[in-house]
C-alpha positions as CSV (number, residue, x, y, z in Angstrom):
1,X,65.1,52.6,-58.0
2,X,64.7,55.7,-59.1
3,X,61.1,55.6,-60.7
4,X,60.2,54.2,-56.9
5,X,62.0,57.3,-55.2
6,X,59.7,59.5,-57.6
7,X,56.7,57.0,-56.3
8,X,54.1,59.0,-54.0
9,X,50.7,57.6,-53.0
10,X,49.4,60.8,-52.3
11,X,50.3,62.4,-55.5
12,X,48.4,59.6,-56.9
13,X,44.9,59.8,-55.0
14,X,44.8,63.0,-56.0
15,X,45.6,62.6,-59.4
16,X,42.4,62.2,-61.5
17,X,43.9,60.4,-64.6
18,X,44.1,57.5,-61.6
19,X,41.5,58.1,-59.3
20,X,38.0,58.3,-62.1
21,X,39.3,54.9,-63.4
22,X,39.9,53.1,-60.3
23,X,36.7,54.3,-59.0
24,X,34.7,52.6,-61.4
25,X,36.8,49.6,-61.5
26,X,36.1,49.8,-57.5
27,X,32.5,50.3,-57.6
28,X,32.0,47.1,-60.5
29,X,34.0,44.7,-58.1
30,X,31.6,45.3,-55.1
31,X,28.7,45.2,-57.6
32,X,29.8,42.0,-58.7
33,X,30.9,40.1,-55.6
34,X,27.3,41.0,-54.4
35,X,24.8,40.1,-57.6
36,X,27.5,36.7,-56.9
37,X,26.4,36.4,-53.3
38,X,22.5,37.2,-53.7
39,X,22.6,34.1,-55.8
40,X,24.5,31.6,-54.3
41,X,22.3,29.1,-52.0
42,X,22.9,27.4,-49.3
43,X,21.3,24.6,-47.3
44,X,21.3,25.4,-43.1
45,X,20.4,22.8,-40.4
46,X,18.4,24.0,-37.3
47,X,18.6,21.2,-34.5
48,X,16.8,21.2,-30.9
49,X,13.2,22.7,-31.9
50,X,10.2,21.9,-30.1
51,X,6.9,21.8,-31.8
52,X,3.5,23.6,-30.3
53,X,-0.3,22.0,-30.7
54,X,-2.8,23.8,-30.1
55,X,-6.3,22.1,-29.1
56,X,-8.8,24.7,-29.3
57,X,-11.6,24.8,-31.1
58,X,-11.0,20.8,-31.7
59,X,-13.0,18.0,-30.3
60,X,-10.8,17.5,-27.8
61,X,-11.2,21.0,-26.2
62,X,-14.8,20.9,-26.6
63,X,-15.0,17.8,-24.8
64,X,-12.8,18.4,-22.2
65,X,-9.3,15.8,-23.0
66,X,-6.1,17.3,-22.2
67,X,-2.6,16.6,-23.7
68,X,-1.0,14.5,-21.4
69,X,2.8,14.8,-20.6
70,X,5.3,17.0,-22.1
71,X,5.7,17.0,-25.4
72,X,8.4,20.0,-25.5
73,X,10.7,16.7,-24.6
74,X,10.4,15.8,-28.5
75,X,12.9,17.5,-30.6
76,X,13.1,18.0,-34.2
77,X,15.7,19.2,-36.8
78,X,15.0,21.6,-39.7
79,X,16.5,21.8,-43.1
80,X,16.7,25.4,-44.7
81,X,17.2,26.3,-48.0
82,X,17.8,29.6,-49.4
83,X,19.8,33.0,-50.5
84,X,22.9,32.8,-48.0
85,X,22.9,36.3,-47.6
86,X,19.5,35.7,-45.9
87,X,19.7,32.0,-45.2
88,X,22.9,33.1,-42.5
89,X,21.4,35.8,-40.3
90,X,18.4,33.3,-39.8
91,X,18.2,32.2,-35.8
92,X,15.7,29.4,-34.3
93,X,13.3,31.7,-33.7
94,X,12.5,32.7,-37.1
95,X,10.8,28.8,-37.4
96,X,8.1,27.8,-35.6
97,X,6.3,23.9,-35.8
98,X,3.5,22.9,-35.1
99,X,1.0,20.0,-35.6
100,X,-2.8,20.0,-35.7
101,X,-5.6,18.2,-33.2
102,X,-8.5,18.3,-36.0
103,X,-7.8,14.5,-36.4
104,X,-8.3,13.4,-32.6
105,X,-11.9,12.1,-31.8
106,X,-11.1,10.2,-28.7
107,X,-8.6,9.7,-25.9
108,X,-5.5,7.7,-26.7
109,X,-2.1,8.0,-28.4
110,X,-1.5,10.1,-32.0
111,X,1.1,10.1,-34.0
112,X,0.6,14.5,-35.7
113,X,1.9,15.6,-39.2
114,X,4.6,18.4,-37.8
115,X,4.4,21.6,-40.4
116,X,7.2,24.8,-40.1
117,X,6.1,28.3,-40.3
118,X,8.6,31.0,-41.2
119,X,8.4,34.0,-39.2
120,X,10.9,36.2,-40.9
121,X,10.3,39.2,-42.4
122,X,12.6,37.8,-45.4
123,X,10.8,34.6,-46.1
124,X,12.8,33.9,-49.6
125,X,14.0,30.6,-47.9
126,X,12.3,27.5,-48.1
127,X,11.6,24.6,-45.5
128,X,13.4,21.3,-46.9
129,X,12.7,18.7,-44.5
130,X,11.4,18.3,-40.5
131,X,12.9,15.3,-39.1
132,X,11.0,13.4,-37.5
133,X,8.2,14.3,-39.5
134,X,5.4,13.2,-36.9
135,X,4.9,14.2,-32.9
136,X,3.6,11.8,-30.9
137,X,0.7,13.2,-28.5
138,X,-0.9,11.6,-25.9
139,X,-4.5,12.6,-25.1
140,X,-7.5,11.9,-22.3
141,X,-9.6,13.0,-19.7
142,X,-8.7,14.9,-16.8
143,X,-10.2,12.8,-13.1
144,X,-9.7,13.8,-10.0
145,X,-10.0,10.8,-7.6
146,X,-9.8,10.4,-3.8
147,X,-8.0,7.2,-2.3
148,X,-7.0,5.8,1.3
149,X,-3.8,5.8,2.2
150,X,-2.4,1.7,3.4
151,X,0.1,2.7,5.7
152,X,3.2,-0.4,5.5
153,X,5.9,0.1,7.7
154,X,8.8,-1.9,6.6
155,X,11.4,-3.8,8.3
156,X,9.5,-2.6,11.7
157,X,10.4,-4.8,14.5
158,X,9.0,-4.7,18.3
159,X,11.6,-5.6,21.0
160,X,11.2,-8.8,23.1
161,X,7.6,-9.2,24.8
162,X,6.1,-6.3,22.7
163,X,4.3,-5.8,19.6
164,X,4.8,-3.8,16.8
165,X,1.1,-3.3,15.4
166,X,-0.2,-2.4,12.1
167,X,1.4,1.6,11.2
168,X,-1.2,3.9,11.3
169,X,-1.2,6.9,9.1
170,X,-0.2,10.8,10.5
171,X,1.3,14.1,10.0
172,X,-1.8,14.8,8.1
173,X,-5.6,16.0,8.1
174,X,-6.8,12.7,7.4
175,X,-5.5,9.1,5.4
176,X,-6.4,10.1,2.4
177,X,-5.2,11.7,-1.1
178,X,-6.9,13.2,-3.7
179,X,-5.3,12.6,-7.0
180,X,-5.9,14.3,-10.2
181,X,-4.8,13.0,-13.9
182,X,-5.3,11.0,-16.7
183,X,-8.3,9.1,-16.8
184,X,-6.4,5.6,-17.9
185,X,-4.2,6.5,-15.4
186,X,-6.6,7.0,-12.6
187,X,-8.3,4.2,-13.6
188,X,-5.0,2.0,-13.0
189,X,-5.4,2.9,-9.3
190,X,-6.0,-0.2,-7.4
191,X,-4.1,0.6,-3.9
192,X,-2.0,3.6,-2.3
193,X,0.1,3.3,0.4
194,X,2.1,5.5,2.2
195,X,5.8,3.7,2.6
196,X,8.7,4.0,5.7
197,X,11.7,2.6,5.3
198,X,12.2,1.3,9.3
199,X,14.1,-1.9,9.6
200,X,14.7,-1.2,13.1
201,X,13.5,-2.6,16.2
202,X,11.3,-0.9,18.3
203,X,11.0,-0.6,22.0
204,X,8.0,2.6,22.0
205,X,5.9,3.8,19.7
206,X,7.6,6.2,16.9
207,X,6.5,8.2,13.7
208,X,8.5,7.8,10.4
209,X,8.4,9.7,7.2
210,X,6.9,7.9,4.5
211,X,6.3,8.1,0.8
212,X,3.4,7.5,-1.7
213,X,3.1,5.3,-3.7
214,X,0.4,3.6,-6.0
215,X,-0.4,0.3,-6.9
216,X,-2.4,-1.5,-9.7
217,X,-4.1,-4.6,-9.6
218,X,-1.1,-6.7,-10.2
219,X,1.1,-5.1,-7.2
220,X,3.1,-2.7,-10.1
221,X,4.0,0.3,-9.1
222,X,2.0,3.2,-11.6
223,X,4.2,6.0,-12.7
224,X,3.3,9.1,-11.1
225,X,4.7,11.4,-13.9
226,X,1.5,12.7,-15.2
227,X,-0.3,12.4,-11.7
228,X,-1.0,16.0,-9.4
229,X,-1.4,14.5,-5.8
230,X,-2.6,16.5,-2.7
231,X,0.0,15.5,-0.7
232,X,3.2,14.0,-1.7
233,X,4.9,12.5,2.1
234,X,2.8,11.5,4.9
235,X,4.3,10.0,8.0
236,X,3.6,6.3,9.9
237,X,3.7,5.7,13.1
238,X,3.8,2.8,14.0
239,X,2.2,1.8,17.8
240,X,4.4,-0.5,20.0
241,X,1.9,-2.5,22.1
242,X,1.8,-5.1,24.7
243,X,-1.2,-7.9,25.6
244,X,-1.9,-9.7,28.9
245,X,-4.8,-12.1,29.8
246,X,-7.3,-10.7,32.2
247,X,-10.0,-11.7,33.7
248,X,-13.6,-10.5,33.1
249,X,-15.8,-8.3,35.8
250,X,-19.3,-8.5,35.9
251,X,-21.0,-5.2,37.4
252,X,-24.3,-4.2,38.9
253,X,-25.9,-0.7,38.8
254,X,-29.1,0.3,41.5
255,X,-28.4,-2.4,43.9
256,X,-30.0,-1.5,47.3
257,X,-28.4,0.1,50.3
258,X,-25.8,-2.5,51.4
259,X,-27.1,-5.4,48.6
260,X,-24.3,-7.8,48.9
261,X,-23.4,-8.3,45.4
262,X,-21.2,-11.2,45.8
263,X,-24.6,-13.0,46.7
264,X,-25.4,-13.2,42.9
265,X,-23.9,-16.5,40.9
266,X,-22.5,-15.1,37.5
267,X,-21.3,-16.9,34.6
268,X,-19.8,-15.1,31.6
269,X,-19.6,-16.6,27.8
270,X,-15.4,-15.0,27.7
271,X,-14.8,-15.3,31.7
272,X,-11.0,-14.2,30.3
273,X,-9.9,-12.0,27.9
274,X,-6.6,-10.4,26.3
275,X,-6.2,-6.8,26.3
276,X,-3.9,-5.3,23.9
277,X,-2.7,-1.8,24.5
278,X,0.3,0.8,25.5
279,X,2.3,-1.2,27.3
280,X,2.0,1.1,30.7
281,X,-1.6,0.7,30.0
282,X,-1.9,-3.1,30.3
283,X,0.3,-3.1,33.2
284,X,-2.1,-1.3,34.9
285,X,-4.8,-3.2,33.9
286,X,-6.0,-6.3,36.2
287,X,-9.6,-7.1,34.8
288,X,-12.1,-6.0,32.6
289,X,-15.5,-4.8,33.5
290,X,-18.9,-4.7,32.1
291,X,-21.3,-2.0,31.3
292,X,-23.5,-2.8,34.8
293,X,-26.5,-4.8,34.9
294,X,-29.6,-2.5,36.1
295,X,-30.4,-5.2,39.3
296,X,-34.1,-3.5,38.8
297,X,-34.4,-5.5,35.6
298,X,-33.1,-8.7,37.1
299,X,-36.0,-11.5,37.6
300,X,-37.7,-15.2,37.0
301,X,-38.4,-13.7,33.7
302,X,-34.8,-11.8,33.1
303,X,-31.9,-13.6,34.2
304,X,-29.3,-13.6,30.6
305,X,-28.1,-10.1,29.7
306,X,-25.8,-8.9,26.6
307,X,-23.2,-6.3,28.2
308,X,-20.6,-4.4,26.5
309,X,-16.8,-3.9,27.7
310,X,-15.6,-0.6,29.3
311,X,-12.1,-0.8,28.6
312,X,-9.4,1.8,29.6
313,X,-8.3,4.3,27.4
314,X,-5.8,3.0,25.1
315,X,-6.7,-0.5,25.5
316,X,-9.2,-3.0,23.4
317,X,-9.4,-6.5,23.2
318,X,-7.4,-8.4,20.8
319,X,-10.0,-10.7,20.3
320,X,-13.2,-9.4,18.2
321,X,-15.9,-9.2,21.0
322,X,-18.5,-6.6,20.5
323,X,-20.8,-8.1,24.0
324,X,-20.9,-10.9,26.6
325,X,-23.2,-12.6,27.8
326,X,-23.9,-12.9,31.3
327,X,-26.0,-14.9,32.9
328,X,-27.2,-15.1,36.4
329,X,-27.6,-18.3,38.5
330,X,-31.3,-17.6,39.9
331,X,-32.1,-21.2,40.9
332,X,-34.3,-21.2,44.0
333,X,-35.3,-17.6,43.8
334,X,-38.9,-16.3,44.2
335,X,-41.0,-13.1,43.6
336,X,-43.1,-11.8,46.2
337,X,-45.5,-8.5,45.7
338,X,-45.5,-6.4,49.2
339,X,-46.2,-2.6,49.9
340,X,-43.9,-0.2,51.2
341,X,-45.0,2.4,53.4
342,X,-41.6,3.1,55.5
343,X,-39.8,6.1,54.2
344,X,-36.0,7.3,54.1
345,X,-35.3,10.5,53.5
346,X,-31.8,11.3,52.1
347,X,-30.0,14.3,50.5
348,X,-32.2,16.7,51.9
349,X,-31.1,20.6,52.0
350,X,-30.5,22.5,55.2
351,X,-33.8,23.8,56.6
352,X,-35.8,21.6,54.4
353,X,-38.5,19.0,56.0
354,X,-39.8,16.5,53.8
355,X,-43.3,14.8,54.2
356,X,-46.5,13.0,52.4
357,X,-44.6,10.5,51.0
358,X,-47.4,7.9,50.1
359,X,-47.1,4.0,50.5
360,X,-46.3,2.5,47.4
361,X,-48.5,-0.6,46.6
362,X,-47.4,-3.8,44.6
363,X,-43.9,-4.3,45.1
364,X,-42.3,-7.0,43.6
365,X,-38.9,-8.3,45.2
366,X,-36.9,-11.0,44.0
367,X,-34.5,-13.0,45.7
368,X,-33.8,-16.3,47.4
369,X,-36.7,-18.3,48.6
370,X,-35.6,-18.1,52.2
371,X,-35.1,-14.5,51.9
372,X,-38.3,-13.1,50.3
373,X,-40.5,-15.8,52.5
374,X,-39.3,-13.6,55.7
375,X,-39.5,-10.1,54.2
376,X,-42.8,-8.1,54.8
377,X,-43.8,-4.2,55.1
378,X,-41.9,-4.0,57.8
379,X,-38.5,-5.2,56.3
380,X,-38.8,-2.6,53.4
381,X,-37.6,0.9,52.9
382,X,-38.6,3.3,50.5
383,X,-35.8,5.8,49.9
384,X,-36.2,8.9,48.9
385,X,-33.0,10.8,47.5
386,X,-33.6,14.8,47.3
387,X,-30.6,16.2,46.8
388,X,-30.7,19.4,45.0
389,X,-34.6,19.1,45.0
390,X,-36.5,22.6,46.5
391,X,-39.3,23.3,48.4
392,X,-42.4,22.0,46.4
393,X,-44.0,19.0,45.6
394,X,-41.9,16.3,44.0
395,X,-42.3,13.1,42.3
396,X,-39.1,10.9,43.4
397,X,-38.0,7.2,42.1
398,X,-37.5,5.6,45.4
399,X,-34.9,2.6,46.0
400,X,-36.1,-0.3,47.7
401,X,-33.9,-1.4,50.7
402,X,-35.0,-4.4,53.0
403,X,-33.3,-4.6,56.5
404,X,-31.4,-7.3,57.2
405,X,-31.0,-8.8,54.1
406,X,-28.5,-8.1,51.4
407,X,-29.2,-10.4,48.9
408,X,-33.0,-9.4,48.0
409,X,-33.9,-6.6,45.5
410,X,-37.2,-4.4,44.1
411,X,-37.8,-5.8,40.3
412,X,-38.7,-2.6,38.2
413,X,-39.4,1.5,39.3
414,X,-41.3,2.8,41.6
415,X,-42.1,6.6,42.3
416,X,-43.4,8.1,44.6
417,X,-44.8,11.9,46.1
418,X,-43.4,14.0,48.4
419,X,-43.9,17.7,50.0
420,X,-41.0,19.5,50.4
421,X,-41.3,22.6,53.6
C-alpha cells in the first residue's frame, strides 16, 4: 500500500531509466505487428460487376453489326487474392472486365472469354476466378424498315340497325411506322397492327387509343425489346355506318331547250343499289345518279354507255361497282341530215348586237321515226349562247333545239360564226 502511495506516473515518463527501454520495446511491437500484417493474405469476393466489349477495329465494326440488347444485365463475381493491407482498401472500381469481338465473323449469338484488369495503383493482388467465366453477346445488322399499320378494334359493337365498319387508323401523319433493329428481328415482321381495347357498343363514330403491336407469320406476338419504332400509340376510330337500298338515276347532259328526257327508255345493268355511309348521310339519300350521258353522242350507232356513280360525300356503295351500264331503248328511231339556218341569240351583254351567224349544213338529228319525218329547216334552232363573249368575231358551239318536239336531238357539234357590235 505504501509502495502504491509512492506510485506516480509522471515521475515515471520522465524518468529515463523507464522511458529509453520502453521506447524501444514500443517501437519493435509496432514493427512487428506490421512486417505480420504485410504478410498475411487474404482472399476478397467482388459481386455485381458488369463486363464492357468493345467492337472497334473488329469485323463487326467494319461491317457494320451492332451488339444487340443489354449486356450490362449480366453480372459477374470476382475473387481477389492478395496482401490484406492492400487487398481491404480495394473498391469495385479498381477491376474492370472485359471480353474481346476478334472472334465474331457473322451475326448471331457468342458466348466471350471475360478477362479482369486491375486498375490500382497497388496491383500486388492477384485475380482468382471470374464467375461466370463467359458473357454471352448477341450480334447483327442494324435495318430500318417501314410497315402499315392493321388497325383491329376489339370488342367494337354497332348499336341496333347500324354498323360498326372496319377501324381506320388516326392521331397520326399517316398509317405507317418505321422501325429500326435487328436484322433477324426485322426480318420476323410479318404484320403490325395498331390495337384498342373497345368492347363497347357503339351508336356514332368514335376514336380510341391503341397500341402497336407486331406479328410474325404464325400470329406470335415479336418482342419489341430490341426494336426503336417511330411511333409507339396510334389511335382507331372506328366509323359507325348505316346502308339503305336505293334506286339508280340515269342522267343526261346537253339536251336541247325543253328535250323531254323522260321520252328516252333506260335500262341499267344494277337498276338498285345499297349505299353505305354516315348514317345522316343515307337518310338523306333517295337515289343514286350517274355521271350524265352527253345526248350529242347518243345515236343508231351509240346507244350502250359505261357511266360512273356520283355519290354524296360520305357515302359509297357497299357493293364493288366501279360503272353501269346503261342502255338506251332506241327502237324505231331514225337519223335525218337537215340545215339550220334559224338563229337564237342568248346571253348576250347590254348594248351588244349579235349578227352573221351562218347556216350550218349537214345536221344530223336522231329521234323517233314520227318525229324526225316531220322536222325540217324550219323546226330547227341554232342557239347561240354568248355570255361573257365581247365585241369581235366569235366562233360558238351552237345547241340544236327543234320546236315542238321534245323528244328529238342534234347527234355530234356543230359551230358556228358570229359578229359581235
Amino acid at each position: 500500500m505504501k509502495l502504491l502511495k509512492n506510485f506516480s506516473l509522471r515521475k515515471l515518463l520522465y524518468n529515463k531509466k523507464f522511458t529509453i527501454p520502453f521506447s524501444i520495446f514500443l517501437a519493435f511491437a509496432l514493427w512487428l505487428t506490421i512486417m505480420i500484417n504485410e504478410k498475411e493474405i487474404m482472399d476478397r469476393t467482388f459481386t455485381d460487376l458488369t463486363a464492357n466489349v468493345n467492337i472497334e477495329n473488329t469485323f463487326a465494326s467494319e461491317n457494320d453489326m451492332s451488339i444487340i440488347g443489354d449486356i450490362s444485365a449480366q453480372r459477374f463475381t470476382v475473387l481477389v487474392r492478395g496482401p490484406s493491407y492492400l487487398v481491404g482498401t480495394l473498391t469495385s472500381s479498381d477491376i474492370s472486365l472485359y471480353a474481346s469481338a476478334a472472334t465474331v465473323d457473322a451475326p448471331g449469338e457468342y458466348s466471350l472469354e471475360v478477362a479482369a484488369m486491375r486498375n490500382a495503383t497497388n496491383s500486388e493482388y492477384e485475380i482468382i476466378s471470374i464467375s461466370p467465366s463467359t458473357i454471352n453477346v448477341s450480334f447483327d445488322y442494324i435495318d430500318t424498315k417501314e410497315f402499315t399499320i392493321t388497325p383491329s378494334a376489339l370488342g367494337a359493337v354497332a348499336s341496333e340497325g347500324l354498323i360498326a365498319e372496319n377501324g381506320v387508323v388516326s392521331g397520326t401523319e399517316s398509317n405507317t411506322v418505321t422501325i429500326k433493329g435487328p436484322r433477324a428481328v426485322i426480318n420476323k415482321i410479318e404484320k403490325v397492327m395498331a390495337v384498342a381495347e373497345v368492347n363497347k357498343t357503339l351508336s356514332s363514330s368514335a376514336t380510341f387509343d391503341a397500341n402497336i403491336v407486331l406479328y410474325d407469320e404464325e400470329e406470335k406476338v415479336i418482342d419489341q425489346t430490341n426494336l426503336t419504332l417511330s411511333t409507339q400509340k396510334v389511335k382507331v376510330t372506328v366509323p359507325i355506318s348505316k346502308k339503305k337500298t336505293v334506286p339508280v338515276k340515269v342522267e343526261y347532259a346537253n339536251l336541247p331547250v325543253g328535250f323531254n328526257k323522260d321520252s328516252i327508255m333506260a335500262t341499267v345493268d344494277h337498276p338498285t343499289v345499297t349505299v353505305i355511309g354516315t348514317p345522316e348521310t343515307v337518310d338523306k339519300t333517295t337515289h343514286v345518279s350517274l355521271s350524265p350521258i352527253d345526248i350529242t353522242t347518243v345515236s343508231a350507232a351509240s346507244s350502250s354507255f359505261d357511266v360512273s356513280p356520283k355519290l354524296p360525300e360520305g357515302v359509297r356503295l357497299l357493293d364493288s361497282i366501279d360503272s353501269f351500264t346503261v342502255t338506251l331503248n332506241t327502237r324505231g328511231y331514225i337519223e335525218k341530215t337537215i340545215s339550220v339556218s334559224k338563229v337564237e341569240y342568248s346571253g348576250l351583254g347590254s348594248g351588244l348586237k349579235a349578227s352573221g351567224a351562218t347556216t350550218i349544213q349537214n345536221v344530223k338529228i336522231y329521234g323517233p321515226r314520227a318525229a324526225v319525218n316531220k322536222i325540217n329547216a324550219t323546226n330547227a334552232v341554232a342557239v347561240l349562247v354568248l355570255t361573257d363573249k365581247k365585241a369581235g368575231e366569235h366562233t360558238v358551239t351552237a345547241s340544236i333545239k327543234f320546236e315542238g318536239y321534245d323528244n328529238v336531238w342534234a347527234v355530234g357539234t356543230y359551230n358556228t360564226s358570229v359578229t359581235i357590235k
